[in-house]
Structures are given as C-alpha cells and as structure tokens.
C-alpha positions in Angstrom: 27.5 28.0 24.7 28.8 25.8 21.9 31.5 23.0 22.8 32.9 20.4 20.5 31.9 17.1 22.1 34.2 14.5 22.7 31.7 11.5 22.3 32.9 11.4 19.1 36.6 10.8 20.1 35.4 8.5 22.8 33.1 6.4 20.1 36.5 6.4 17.8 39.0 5.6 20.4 37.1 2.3 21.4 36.3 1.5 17.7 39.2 1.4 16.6 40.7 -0.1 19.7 38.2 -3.1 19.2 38.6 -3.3 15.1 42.8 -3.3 16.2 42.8 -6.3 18.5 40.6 -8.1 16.3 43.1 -7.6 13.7 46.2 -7.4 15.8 49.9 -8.2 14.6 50.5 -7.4 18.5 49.8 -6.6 21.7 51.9 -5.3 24.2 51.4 -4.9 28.2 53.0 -3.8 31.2 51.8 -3.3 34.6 53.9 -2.5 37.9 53.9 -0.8 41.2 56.1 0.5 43.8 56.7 2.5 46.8 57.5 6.5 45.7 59.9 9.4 46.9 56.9 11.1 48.3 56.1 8.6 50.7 52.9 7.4 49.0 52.7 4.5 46.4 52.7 4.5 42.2 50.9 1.8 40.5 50.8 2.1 36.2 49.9 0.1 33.8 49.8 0.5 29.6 49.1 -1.3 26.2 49.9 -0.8 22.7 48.1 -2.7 20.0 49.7 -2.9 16.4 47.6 -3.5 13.7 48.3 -5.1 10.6 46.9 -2.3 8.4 49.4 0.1 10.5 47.2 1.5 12.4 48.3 1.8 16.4 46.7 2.1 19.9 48.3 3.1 22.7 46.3 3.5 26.6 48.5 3.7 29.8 47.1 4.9 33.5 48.3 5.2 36.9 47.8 6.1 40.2 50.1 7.9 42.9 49.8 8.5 46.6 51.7 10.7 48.4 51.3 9.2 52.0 50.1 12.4 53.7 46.1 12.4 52.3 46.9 13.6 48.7 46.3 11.4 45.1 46.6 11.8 41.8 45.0 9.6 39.1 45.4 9.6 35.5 45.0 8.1 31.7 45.6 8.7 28.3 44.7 6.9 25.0 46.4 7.5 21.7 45.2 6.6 18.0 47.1 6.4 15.1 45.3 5.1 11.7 46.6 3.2 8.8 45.8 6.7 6.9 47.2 9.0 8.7 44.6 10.1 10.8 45.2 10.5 14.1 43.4 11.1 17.9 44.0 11.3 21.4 42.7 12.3 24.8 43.7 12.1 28.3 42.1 13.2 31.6 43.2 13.4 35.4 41.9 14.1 39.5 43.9 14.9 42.1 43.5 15.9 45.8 45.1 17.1 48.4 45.5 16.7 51.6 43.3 19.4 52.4 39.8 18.5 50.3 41.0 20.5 47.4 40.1 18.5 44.0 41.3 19.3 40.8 40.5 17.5 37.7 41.5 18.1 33.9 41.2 16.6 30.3 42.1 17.2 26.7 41.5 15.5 23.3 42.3 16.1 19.8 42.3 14.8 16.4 43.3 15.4 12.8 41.9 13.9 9.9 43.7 12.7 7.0 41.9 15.7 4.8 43.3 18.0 7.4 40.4 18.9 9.1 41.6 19.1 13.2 40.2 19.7 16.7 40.7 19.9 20.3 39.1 20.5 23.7 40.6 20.9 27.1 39.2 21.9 30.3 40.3 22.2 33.8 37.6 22.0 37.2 38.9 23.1 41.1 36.8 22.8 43.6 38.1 23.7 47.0 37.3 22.1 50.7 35.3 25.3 51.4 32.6 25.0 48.6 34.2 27.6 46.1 35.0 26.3 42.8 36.3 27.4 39.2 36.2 26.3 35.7 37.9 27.0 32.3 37.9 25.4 29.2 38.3 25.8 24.8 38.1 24.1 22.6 38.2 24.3 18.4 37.6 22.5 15.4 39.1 23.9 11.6 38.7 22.6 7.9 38.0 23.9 4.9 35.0 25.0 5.2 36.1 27.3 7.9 36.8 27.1 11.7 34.8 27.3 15.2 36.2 28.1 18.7 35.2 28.2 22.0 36.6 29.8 25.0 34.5 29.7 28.9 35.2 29.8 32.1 32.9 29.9 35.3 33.7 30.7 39.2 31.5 30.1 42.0 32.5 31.2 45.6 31.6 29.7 48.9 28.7 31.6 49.3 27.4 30.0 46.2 27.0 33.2 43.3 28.4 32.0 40.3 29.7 34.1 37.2 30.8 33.1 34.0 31.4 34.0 30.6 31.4 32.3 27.2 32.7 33.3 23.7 32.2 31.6 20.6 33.7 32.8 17.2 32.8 31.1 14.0 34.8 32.0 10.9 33.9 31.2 7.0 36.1 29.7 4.2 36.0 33.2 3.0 37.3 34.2 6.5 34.4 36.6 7.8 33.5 35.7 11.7 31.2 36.3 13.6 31.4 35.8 17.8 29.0 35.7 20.5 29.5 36.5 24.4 27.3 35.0 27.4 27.9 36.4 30.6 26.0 35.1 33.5 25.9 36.7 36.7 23.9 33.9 39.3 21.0 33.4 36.6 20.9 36.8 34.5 22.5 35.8 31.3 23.1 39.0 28.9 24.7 38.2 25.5 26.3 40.3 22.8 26.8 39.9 18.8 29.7 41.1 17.1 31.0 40.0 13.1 34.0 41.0 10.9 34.6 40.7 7.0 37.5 38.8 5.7 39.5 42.3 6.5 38.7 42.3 10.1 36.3 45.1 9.5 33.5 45.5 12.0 30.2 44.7 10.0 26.5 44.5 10.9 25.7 41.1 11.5 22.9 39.5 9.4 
C-alpha cells in the first residue's frame, strides 16, 4: 500500500512556524469560550503570524460539548510562503453519546514549481467493536503523478477486509495500478498498466 506521508507537512508546518516568529512583523491571538445552543460548552482559540518576508501562518482549535455525553475536537494549520508556496492540514475526533468515535484529517500542499499533494482519511469505530476506514491521497508534478485510494472494515466479530489501489502515471502518461485485497490475513494482489492512449498493455 503506498501513502504519501504527512511528516513532511508536519516537519514544514513547524519550520516555518518557528523561522516566522523569529522573524515576525506580527502576531496575532485570540482565545474565548462560552456556553453553546446544544447545551454543551465551546472553547477556541487561534493565531496568525505575519512574516516580514510575506510569508503567513495561521493555527486555530477548539473544542465543543454538547451536554448530553457527546464532543467534538478540532485543529487546523495553514502556511503561506513568501514564494508562493503553500500548505495546510487539519484533523478532528468526535463522540457521541453512545461510544461511537469518529476521527478525520486532511493536508495538502503546492509548491511554487507546481508540483501538489493531498491526503485525507476518515476512521469510525463504533461502541460494539466494529470499525471502518477510508482514505487517498495524491501527489502530481512533472515528472508524472501517484494516487492512492484504501479503505478497510472490520465487524464486531473481528474479520477485517480491505482493499487498496495505487496508480502511478509517467510524464509521458502511461500508468500502471496495483490492487490489495485482504480478506482477515490472505492478501491477493493484481497488476494492470495502460499506454498514454489508455490502452491495456503488458506490464514490464
């Protein structure tokens, strides 16, 4: 299974975070909480820090109750460069009431030479031991592009299934993808590729 890892981003976000408030022209902050229509509390807080190269960095999170059992949690973080060059990623966890948890992320980024990525991914996992996950992600230059699609489900007696498909395509736009399926353990996979005309060919 091949997924783009967001270590990178992570690594990025901070650094320029740190090289931004070393350098800042300024730095902005606000914090507040308060009770909320759904009986429960909201509590946020967020900062932007303005470099003097132009570059910006914007974080913000919060919290909300809802009085009866249930939460929600969440955060993002936004990166603009002096260059154009841009990233951002954001994740959140909520629960019910009833057990249920449900947690999601995304990032992305774009380079000044165009070059561009994402990832997102979403996890449930209910009070009686099933769960499910999806995700994708993608990354595309010039050299060509790669995406990733998978998902996995697991009920409450434990067997699992889940499938992955990968697709890498060349500059000259030939692909080739590759399915996993894996059925509690037994993992089969399958090869396909295509020339530039979306013609099926044999794969080297």
């Amino acid at each position: 299974m091949v997924r783009i890892s967001s270590k990178f981003l992570v690594l990025a976000v901070a650094g320029a975070f740190l090289l931004a408030a070393a350098n800042a022209q300024t730095v902005e902050h606000a914090a507040g909480a308060k009770q909320n229509q759904a009986g429960g509390t909201t509590a946020a807080r967020g900062t932007v820090v303005k470099g003097q190269n132009g570059g910006t960095v914007a974080h913000g999170a919060a919290v909300a109750t809802n009085g009866k059992g249930g939460a929600v949690a969440a955060q993002g973080t936004a990166v603009k460069g002096p260059n154009g060059g841009t990233a951002a990623r954001g994740s959140y966890v909520a629960k019910n009431a009833q057990g249920d948890v449900q947690k999601g992320s995304a990032a992305g980024f774009k380079s000044p030479n165009g070059t561009q990525g994402y990832r997102k991914s979403q996890t449930n996992v209910n009070a009686n031991g099933s769960a499910s996950h999806t995700g994708s992600s993608a990354i595309s230059g010039k050299n060509g592009s790669i995406t990733n699609t998978n998902s996995e489900t697991r009920n409450a007696n434990g067997q699992v299934s889940g499938t992955s498909t990968t697709t890498a395509t060349g500059k000259n736009g030939n692909s080739e993808t590759v399915t996993k399926t894996d059925n509690n353990g037994q993992v089969t996979k399958s090869k396909t590729c295509k020339d530039a005309s979306g013609n099926a060919v044999t794969c080297p």
